[in-house]
C-alpha positions in Angstrom: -205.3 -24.4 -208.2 -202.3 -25.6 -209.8 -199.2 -25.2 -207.1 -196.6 -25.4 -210.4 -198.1 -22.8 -211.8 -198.2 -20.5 -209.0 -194.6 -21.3 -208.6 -193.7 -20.4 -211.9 -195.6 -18.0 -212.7 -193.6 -15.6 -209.6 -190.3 -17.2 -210.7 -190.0 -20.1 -208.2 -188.8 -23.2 -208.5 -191.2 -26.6 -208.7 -189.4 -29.1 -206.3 -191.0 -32.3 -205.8 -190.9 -31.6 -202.1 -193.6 -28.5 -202.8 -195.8 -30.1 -204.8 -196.0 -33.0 -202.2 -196.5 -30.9 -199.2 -199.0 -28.6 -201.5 -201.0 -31.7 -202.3 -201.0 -33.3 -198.8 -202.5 -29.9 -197.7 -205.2 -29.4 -199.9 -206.4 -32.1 -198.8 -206.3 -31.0 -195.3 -209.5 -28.4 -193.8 -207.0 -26.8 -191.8 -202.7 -28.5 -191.0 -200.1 -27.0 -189.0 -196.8 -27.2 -189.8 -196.2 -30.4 -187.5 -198.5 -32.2 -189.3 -196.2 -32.0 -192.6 -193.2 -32.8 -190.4 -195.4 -36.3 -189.5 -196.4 -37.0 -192.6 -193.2 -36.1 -194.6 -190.1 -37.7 -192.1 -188.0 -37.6 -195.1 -188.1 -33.4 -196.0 -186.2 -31.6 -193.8 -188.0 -29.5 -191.1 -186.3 -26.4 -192.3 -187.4 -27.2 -196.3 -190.9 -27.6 -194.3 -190.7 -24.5 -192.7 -189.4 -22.2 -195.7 -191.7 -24.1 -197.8 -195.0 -22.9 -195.4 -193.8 -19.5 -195.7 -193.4 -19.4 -199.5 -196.9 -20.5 -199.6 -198.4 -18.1 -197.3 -196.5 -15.3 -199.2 -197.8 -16.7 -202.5 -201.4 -16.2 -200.9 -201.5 -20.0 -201.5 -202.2 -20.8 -197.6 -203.2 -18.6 -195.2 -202.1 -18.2 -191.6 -205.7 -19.0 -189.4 -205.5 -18.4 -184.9 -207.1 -21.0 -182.8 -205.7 -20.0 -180.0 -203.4 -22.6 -180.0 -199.7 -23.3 -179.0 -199.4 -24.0 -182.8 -199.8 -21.7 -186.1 -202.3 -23.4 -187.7 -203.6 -23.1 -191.4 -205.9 -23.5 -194.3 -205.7 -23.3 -197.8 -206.4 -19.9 -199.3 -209.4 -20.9 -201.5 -211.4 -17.9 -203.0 -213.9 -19.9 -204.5 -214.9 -21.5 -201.4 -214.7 -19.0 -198.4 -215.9 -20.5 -195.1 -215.9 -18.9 -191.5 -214.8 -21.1 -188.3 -216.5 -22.1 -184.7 -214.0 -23.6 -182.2 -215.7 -24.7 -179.3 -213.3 -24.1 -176.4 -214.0 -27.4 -174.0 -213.6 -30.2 -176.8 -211.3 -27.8 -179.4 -213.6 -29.0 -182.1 -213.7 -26.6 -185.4 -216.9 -26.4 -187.3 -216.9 -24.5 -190.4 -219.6 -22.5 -191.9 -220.5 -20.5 -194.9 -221.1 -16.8 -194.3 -222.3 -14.9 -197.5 -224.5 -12.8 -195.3 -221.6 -12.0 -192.8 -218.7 -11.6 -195.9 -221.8 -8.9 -197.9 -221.2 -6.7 -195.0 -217.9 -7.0 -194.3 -217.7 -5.9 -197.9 -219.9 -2.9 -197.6 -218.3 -1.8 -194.7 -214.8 -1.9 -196.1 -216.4 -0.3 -199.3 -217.9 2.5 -197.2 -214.4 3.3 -195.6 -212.3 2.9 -199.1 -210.5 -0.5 -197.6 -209.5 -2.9 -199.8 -209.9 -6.3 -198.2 -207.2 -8.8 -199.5 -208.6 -11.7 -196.8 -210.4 -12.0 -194.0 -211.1 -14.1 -191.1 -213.7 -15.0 -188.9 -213.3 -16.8 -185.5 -216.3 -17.7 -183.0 -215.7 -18.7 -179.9 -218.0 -20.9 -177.7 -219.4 -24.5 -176.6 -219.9 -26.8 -179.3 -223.6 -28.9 -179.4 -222.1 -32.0 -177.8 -220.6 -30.1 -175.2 -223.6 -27.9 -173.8 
């Protein structure tokens, strides 16, 4: 996934400052938007913050719920879909594939004529270290 030409081809601009934070958070599993602020002191929150939601409207990132305080998020790769486990004692996040559960999901939506643009699965419980 090339971020320039994402931006270019639905008539953005390419700033340095949105290829950096694009290639800080593909490097990321998931990031919330205080973790760009840490890691980039010299863009300014607000760039940071239009930035994110250029991205999530460009289906580049997508918008994931932990249940946190914080919106937290994850790049919006197609080619490697992955589910998530947050155990709610340590707030650890396992991912994990899920052809199986993604199949149905599928068939389901196929049954109902739904269209799926994305999807996201969140389980909730106590991690191995933690039981």
């Amino acid at each position: 996934m090339k971020i320039e030409d994402i931006l270019k081809d639905k008539q953005n601009r390419v700033t340095p400052e949105r290829i950096a934070i694009f290639n800080f958070v593909k490097t990321k599993h998931i990031f919330t938007y205080n973790d760009i602020i840490e890691n980039f002191k010299n863009i300014a929150r607000a760039s940071v913050f239009r930035t994110l939601n250029l991205f999530l409207e460009l289906w580049v990132i997508r918008k994931i719920d932990v249940w946190d305080k914080a919106l937290t998020y994850e790049i919006n790769d197609e080619t490697h879909h992955h589910e998530h486990m947050k155990c709610f004692i340590c707030n650890s996040i396992i991912s994990f594939e899920s052809d199986n559960i993604c199949k149905k999901i599928f068939e389901e939506a196929k049954n109902m004529w739904f269209k799926i643009k994305s999807h996201n699965i969140w389980i909730v419980g106590t991690c191995k270290n933690c039981l």
